[in-house]
FIKOLZA-1660 file (N, C-alpha, C; in steps of 0.1 Angstrom, whole numbers, plus 5000, padded with zeros to 4 digits):
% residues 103
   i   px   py   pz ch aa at
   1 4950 5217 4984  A  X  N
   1 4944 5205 4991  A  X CA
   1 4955 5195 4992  A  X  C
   2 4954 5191 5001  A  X  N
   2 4968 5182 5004  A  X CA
   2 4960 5164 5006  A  X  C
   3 4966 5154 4999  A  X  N
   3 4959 5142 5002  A  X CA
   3 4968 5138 5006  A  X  C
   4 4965 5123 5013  A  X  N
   4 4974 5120 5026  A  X CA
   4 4971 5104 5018  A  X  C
   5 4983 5094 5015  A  X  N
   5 4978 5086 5007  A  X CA
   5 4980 5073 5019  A  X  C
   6 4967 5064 5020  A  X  N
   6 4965 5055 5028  A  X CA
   6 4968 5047 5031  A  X  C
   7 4977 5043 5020  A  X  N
   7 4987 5031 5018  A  X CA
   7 5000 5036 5022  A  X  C
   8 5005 5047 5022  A  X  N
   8 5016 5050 5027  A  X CA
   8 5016 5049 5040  A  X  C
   9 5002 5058 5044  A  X  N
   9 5002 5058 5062  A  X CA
   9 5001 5044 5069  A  X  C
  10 4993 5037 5059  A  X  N
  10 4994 5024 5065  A  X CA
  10 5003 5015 5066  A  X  C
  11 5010 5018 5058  A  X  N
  11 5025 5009 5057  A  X CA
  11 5035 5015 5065  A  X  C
  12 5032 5025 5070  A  X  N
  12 5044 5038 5076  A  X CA
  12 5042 5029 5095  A  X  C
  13 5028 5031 5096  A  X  N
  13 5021 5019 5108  A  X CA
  13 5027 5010 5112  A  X  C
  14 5025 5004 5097  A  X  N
  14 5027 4986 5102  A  X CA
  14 5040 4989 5107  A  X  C
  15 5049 4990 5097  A  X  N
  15 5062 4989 5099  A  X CA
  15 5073 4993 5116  A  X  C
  16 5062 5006 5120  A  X  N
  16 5062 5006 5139  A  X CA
  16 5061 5001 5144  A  X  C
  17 5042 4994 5141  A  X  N
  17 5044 4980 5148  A  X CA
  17 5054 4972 5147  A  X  C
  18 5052 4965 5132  A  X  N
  18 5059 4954 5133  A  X CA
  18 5078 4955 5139  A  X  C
  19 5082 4964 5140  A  X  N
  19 5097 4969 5147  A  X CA
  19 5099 4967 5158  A  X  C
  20 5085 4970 5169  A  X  N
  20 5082 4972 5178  A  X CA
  20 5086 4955 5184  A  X  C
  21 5077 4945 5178  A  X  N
  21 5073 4934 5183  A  X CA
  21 5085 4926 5173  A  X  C
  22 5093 4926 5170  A  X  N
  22 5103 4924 5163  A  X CA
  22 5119 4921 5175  A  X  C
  23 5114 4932 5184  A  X  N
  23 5124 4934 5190  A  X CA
  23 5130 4926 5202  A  X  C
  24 5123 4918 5208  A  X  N
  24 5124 4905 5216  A  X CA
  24 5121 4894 5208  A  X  C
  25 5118 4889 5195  A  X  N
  25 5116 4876 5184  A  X CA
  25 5132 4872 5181  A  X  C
  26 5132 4861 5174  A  X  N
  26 5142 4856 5168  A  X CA
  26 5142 4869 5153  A  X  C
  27 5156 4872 5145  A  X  N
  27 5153 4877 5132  A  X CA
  27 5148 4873 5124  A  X  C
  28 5152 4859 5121  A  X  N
  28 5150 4859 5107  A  X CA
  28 5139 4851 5110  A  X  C
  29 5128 4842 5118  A  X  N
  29 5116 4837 5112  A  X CA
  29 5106 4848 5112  A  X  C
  30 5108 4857 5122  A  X  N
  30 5098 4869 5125  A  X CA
  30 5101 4880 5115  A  X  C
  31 5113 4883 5109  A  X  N
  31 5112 4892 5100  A  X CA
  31 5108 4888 5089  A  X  C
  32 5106 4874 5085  A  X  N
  32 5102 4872 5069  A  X CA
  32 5085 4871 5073  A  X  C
  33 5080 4867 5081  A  X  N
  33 5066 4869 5084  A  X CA
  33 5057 4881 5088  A  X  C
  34 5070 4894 5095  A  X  N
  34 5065 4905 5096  A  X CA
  34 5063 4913 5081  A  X  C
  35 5076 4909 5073  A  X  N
  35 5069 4914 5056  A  X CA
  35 5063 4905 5051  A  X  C
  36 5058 4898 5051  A  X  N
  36 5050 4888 5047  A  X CA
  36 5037 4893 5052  A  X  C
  37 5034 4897 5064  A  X  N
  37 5023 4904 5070  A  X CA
  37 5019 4919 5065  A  X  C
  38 5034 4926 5060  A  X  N
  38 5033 4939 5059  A  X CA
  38 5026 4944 5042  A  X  C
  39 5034 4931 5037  A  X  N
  39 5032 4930 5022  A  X CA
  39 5014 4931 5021  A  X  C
  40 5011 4917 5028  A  X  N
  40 4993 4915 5029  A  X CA
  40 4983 4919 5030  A  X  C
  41 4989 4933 5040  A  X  N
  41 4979 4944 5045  A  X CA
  41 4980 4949 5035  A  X  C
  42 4989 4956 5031  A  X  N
  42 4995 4966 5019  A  X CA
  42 4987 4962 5007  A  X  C
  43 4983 4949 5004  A  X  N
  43 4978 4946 4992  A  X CA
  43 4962 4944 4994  A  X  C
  44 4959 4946 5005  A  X  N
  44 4945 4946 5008  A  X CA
  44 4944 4957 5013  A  X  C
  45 4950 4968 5014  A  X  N
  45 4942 4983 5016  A  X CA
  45 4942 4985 5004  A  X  C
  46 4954 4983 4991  A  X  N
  46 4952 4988 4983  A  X CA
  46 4941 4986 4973  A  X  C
  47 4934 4969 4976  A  X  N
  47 4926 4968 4967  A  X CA
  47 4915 4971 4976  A  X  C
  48 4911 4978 4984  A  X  N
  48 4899 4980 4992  A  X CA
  48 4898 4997 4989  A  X  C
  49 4911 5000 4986  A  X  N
  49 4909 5017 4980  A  X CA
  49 4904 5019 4969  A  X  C
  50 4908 5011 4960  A  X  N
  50 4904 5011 4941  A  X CA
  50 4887 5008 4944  A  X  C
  51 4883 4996 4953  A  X  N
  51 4871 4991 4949  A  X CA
  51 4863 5002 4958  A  X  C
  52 4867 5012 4965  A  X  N
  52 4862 5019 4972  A  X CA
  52 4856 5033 4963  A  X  C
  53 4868 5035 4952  A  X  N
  53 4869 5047 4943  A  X CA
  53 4858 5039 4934  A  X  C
  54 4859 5029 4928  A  X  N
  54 4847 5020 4916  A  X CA
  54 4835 5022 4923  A  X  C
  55 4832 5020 4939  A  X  N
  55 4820 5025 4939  A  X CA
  55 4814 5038 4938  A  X  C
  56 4822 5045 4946  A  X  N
  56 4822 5059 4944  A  X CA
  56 4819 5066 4930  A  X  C
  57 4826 5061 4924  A  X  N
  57 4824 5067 4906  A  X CA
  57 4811 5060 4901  A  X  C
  58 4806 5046 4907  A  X  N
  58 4791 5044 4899  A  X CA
  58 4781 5050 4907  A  X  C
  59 4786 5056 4919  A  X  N
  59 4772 5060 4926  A  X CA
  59 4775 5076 4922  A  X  C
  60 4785 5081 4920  A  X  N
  60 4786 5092 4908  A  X CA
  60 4778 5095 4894  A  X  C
  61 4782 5077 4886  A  X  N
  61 4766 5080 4877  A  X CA
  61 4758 5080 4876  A  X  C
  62 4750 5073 4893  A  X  N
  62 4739 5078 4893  A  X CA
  62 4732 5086 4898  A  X  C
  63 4744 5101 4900  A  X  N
  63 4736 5112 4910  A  X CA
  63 4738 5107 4926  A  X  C
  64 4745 5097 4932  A  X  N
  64 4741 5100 4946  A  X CA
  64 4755 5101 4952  A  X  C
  65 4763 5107 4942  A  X  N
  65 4776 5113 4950  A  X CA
  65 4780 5126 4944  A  X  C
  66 4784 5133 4951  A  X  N
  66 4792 5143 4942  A  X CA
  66 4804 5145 4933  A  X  C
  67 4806 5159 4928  A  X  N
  67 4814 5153 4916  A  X CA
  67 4831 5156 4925  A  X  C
  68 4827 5163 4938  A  X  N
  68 4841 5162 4945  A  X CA
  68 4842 5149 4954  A  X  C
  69 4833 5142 4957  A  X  N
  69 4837 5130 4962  A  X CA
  69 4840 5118 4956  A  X  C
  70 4836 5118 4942  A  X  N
  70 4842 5111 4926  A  X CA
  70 4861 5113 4927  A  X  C
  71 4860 5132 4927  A  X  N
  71 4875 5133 4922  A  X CA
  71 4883 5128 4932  A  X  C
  72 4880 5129 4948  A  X  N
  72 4887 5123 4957  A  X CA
  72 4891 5114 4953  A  X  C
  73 4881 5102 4955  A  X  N
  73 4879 5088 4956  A  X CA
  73 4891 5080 4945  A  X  C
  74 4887 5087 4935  A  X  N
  74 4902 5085 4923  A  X CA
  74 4911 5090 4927  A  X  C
  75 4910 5102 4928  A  X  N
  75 4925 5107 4934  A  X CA
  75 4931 5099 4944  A  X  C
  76 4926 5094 4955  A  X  N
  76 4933 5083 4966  A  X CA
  76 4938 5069 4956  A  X  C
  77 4927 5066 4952  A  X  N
  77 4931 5054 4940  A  X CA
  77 4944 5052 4936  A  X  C
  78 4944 5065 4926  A  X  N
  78 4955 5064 4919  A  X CA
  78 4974 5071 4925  A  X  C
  79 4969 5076 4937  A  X  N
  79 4980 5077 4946  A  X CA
  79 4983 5064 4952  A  X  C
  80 4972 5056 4959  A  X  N
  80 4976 5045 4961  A  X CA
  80 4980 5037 4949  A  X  C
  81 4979 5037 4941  A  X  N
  81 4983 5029 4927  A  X CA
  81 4997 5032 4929  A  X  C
  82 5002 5045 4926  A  X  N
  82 5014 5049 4923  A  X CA
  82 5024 5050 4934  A  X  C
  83 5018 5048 4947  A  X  N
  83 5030 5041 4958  A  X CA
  83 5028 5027 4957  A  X  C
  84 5022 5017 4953  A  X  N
  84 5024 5004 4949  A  X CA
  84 5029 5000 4937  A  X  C
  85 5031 5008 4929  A  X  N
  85 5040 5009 4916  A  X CA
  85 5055 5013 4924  A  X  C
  86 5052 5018 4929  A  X  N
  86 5067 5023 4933  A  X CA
  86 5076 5013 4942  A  X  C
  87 5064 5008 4949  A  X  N
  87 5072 4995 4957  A  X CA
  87 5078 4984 4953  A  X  C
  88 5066 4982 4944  A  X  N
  88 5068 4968 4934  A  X CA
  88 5082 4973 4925  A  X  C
  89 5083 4982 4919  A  X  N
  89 5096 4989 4912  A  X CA
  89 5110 4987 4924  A  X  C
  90 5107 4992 4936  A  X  N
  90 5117 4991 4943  A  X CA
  90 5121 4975 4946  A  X  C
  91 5112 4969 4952  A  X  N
  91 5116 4951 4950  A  X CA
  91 5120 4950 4938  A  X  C
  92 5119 4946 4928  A  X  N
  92 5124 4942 4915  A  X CA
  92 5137 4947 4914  A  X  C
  93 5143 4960 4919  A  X  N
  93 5152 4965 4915  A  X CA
  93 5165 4955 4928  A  X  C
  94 5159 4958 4942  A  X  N
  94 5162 4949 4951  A  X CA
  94 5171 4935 4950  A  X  C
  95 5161 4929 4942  A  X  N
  95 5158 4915 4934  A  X CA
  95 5170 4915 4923  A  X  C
  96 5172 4920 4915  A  X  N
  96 5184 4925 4904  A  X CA
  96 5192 4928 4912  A  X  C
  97 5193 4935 4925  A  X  N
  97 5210 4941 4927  A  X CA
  97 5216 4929 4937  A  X  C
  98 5205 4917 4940  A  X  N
  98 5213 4904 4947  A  X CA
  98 5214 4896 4938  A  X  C
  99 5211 4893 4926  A  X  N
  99 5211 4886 4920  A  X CA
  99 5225 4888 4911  A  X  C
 100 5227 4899 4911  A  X  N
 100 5240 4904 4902  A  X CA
 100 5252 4903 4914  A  X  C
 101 5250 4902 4924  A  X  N
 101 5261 4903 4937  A  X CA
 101 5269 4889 4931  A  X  C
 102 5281 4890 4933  A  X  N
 102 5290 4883 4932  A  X CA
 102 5287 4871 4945  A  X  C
 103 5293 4858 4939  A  X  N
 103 5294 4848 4950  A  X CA
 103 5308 4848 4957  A  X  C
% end
């Protein structure tokens, strides 16, 4: 079974768009607002996925889901978890390698 994680595709999205419409703007006010936009979505699919899987797992205990639409629903969860772990990991590291840059 192959999952397709939503947050990736969505961020994979934005980032076309936002390239797209990037490309006649000034750089630098349009690029801190395009991640600024990109970040936003990103952080509201992600919590729309988790609270999507929490329902899913209580309407699991009470019988009116199945137990493959439970494992999904986590399963997306926690793949989106773990490409937002990985991002937030990637910024930070980002963050450390300018801050160590010489003046």
């Amino acid at each position: 079974m192959t999952t397709i994680d939503p947050l990736a595709a969505r961020l994979a999205h934005l980032v076309k768009a936002q390239a797209g419409q990037a490309a006649g703007a000034s750089r630098a006010g349009n690029a801190a607002a395009s991640f600024e936009s990109l970040l936003s979505t990103a952080i509201k699919d992600t919590v729309g996925v988790h609270q999507a899987a929490e329902a899913t797992a209580m309407r699991g205990l009470t019988g009116q889901a199945s137990v493959r639409e439970v494992v999904e629903a986590v399963s997306a969860a926690e793949v989106t978890l773990q490409t937002a772990t990985a991002v937030r990991d990637r910024v930070i590291a980002a963050y450390q390698d300018i801050i160590r840059m010489p003046i």
